[in-house]
C-alpha positions as CSV (number, residue, x, y, z in Angstrom):
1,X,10.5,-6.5,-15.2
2,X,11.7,-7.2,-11.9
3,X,9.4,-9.3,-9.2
4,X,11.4,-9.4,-6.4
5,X,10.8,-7.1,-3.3
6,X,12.7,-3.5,-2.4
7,X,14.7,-3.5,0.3
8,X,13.5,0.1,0.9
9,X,13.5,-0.8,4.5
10,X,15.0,-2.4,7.7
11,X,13.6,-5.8,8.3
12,X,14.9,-5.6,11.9
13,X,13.8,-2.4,12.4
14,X,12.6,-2.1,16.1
15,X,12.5,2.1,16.4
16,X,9.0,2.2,17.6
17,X,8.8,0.5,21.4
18,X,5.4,-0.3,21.2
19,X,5.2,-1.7,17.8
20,X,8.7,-3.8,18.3
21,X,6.9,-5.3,21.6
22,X,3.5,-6.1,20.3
23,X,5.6,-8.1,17.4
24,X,7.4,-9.6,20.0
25,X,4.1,-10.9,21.5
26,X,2.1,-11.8,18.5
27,X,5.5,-14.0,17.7
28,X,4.8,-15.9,20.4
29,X,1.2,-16.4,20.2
30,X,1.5,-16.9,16.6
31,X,5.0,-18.8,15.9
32,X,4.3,-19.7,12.2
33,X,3.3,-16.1,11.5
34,X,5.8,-13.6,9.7
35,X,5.5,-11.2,12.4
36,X,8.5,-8.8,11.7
37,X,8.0,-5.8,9.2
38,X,6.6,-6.4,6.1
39,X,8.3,-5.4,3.0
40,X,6.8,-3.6,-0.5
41,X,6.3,-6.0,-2.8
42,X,5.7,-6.0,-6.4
43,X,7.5,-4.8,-9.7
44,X,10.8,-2.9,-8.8
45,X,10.3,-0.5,-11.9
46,X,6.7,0.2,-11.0
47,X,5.1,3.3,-12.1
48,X,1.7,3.0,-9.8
49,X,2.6,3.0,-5.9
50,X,0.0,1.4,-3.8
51,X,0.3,2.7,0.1
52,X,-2.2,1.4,2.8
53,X,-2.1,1.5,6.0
54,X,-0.2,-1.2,7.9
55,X,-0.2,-4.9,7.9
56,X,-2.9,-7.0,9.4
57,X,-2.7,-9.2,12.1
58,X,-3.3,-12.5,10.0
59,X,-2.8,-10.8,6.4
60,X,0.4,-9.4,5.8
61,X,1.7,-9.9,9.3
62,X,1.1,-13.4,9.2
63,X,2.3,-14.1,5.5
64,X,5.1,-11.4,5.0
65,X,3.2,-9.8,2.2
66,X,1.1,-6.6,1.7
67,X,-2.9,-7.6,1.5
68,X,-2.0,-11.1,1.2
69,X,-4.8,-13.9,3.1
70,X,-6.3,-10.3,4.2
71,X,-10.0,-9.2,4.0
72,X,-9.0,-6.1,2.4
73,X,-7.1,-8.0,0.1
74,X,-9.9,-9.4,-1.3
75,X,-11.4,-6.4,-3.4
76,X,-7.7,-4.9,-4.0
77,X,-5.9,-8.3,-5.8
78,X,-9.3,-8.6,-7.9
79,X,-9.6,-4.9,-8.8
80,X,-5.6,-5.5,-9.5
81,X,-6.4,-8.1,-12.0
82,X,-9.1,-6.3,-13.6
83,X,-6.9,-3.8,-14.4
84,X,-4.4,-5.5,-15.6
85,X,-1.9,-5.1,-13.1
86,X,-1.6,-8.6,-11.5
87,X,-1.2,-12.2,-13.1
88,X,-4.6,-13.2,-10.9
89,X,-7.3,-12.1,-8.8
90,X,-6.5,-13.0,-5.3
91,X,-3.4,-13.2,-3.2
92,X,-3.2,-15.9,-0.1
93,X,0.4,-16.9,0.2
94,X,4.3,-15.7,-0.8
95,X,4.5,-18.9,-2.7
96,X,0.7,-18.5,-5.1
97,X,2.6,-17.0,-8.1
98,X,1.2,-13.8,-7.8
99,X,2.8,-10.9,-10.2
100,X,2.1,-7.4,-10.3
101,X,2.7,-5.2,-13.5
102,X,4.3,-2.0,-13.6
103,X,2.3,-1.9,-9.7
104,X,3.8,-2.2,-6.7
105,X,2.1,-2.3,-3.0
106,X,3.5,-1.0,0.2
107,X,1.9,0.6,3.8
108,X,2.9,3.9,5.5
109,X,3.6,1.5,8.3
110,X,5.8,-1.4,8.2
111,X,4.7,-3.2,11.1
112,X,1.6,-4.4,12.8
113,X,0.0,-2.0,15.1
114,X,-2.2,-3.1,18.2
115,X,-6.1,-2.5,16.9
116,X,-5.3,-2.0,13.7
117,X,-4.0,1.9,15.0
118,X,-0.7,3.2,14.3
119,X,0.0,6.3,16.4
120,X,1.1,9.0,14.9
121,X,4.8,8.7,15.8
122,X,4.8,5.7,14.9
123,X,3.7,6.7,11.3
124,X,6.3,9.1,11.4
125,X,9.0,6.9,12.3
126,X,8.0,5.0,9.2
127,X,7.9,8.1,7.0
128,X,11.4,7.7,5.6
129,X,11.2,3.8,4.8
130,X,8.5,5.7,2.6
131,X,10.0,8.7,1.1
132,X,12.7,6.3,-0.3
133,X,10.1,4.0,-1.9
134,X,8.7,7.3,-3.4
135,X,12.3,8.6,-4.4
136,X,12.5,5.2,-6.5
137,X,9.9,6.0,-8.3
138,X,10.4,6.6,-11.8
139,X,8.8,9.9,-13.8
140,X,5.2,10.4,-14.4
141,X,4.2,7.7,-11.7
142,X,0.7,7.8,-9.6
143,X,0.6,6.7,-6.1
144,X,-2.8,5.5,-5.1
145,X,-3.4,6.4,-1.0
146,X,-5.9,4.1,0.8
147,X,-7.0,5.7,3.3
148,X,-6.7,9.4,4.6
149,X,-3.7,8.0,6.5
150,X,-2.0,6.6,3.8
151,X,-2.8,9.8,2.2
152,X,-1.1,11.9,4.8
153,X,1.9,9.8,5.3
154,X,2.8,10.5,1.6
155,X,2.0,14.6,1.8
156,X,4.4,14.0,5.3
157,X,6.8,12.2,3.8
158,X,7.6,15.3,0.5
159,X,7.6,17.6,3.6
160,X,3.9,19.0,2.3
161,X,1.3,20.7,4.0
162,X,-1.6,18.2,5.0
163,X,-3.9,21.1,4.4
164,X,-3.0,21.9,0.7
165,X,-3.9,18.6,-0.2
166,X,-7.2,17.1,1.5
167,X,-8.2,14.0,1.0
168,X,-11.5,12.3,-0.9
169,X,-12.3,9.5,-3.1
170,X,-11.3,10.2,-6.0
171,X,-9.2,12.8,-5.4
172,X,-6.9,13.7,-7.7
173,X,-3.5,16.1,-6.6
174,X,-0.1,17.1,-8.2
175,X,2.2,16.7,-5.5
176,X,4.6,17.2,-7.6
177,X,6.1,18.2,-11.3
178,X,5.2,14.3,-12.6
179,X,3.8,12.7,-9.7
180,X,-0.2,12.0,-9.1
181,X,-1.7,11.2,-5.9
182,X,-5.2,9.5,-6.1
183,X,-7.1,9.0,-2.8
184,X,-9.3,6.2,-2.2
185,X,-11.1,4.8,0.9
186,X,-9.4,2.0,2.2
187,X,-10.6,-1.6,1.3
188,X,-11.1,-2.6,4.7
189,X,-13.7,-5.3,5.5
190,X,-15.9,-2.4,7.2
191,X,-15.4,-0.1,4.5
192,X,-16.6,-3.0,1.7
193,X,-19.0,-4.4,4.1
194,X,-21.1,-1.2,5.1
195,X,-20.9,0.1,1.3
196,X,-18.9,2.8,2.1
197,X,-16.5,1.3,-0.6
198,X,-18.2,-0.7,-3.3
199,X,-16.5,-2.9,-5.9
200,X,-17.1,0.2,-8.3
201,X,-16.3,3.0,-6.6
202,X,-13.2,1.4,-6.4
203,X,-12.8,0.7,-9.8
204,X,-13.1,4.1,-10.3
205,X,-9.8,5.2,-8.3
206,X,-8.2,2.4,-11.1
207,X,-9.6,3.6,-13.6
208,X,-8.5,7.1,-12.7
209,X,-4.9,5.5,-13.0
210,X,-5.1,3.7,-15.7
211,X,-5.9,6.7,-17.5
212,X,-3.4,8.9,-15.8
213,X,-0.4,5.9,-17.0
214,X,-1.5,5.7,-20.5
215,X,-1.7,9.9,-21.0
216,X,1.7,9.5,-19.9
217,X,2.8,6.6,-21.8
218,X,3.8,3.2,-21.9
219,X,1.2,1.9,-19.9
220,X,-1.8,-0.5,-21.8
221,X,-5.3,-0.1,-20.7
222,X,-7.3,-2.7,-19.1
């Protein structure tokens, strides 16, 4: 399978003001950093969809790759792993030799908001970089949101009601004929650091997947 990244999006993309300008200044504060939008990453013919939130200011935004030399990426690359979905447990450059495995990670916004806080035009803005990613998919495929944001970016982005669908760990919903949407809280340092999010509740959400591949087939378990 395929390792090398979707072009699901516009690298140069500058359609949110505020976003295109605080680029512009971490770029200057930060010249070895990535600092442009930051591209899914993973296998092309995926069948699990990873969406967080947006990339972080020395994670992704400084390497060019989702969760990678992140915090959050800590729990999520190691929970990969366990899974079987990744070559290894941790993810700190483009050039570690990370694979993922029918998996493939991406964020309802491209780009690095100020605070960690996209607005929500901004997230709309993003929301068709997204629906193509989800168009891509192929049949029978789960998409694992972290985050209620993540989570609502996906309902926006198949033109569903927010309020037909709410979100919980664990959460389970058909958003369509042969499409699975699993909510999880976010892996963010507060989230794993305050217990909200523990190294198995998280498994669980895998887990969940895992099980949802294999009913419908092709997929191995971990």
């Amino acid at each position: 399978m395929s390792q090398k990244n979707l072009l699901k999006f516009d690298p140069d993309c500058s359609a949110c003001t505020r976003l295109s300008g605080f680029l512009d200044q971490t770029s200057k504060k930060y010249p070895e950093y990535h600092a442009r939008p930051v591209a899914p990453f993973g296998d092309v013919d995926a069948r699990l969809l990873i969406v967080g939130l947006a990339p972080g200011m020395h994670g992704a935004n400084a390497t060019g790759r989702p969760f990678t030399g992140d915090y959050a990426g800590i729990l999520l690359y190691q929970t990969l792993f366990d899974f079987s979905f990744s070559n290894q447990p941790e993810s700190v450059s483009l050039d570690d030799g990370l694979e993922l495995f029918d998996c493939r990670i991406t964020n309802a916004v491209k780009c690095l908001p100020p605070q960690n806080k996209p607005l929500l035009e901004e997230v709309k803005n993003c929301n068709g970089f997204l629906r193509a990613e989800l168009d891509e998919l192929p049949q029978s495929s789960v998409i694992i949101a972290l985050g209620k944001l993540a989570h609502d970016a996906v309902l926006r982005s198949m033109g569903l009601r927010l309020a037909a669908f709410p979100f919980a760990h664990t959460g389970i919903h058909w958003i369509a004929e042969d499409r699975l949407l699993i909510d999880s809280y976010h892996c963010s340092r507060y989230n794993t650091q305050t217990r909200r999010l523990t190294p198995a509740m998280f498994s669980d959400v895998f887990r969940l997947a895992r099980k949802a591949l294999k009913k419908q087939g092709g997929a191995a378990t971990a």
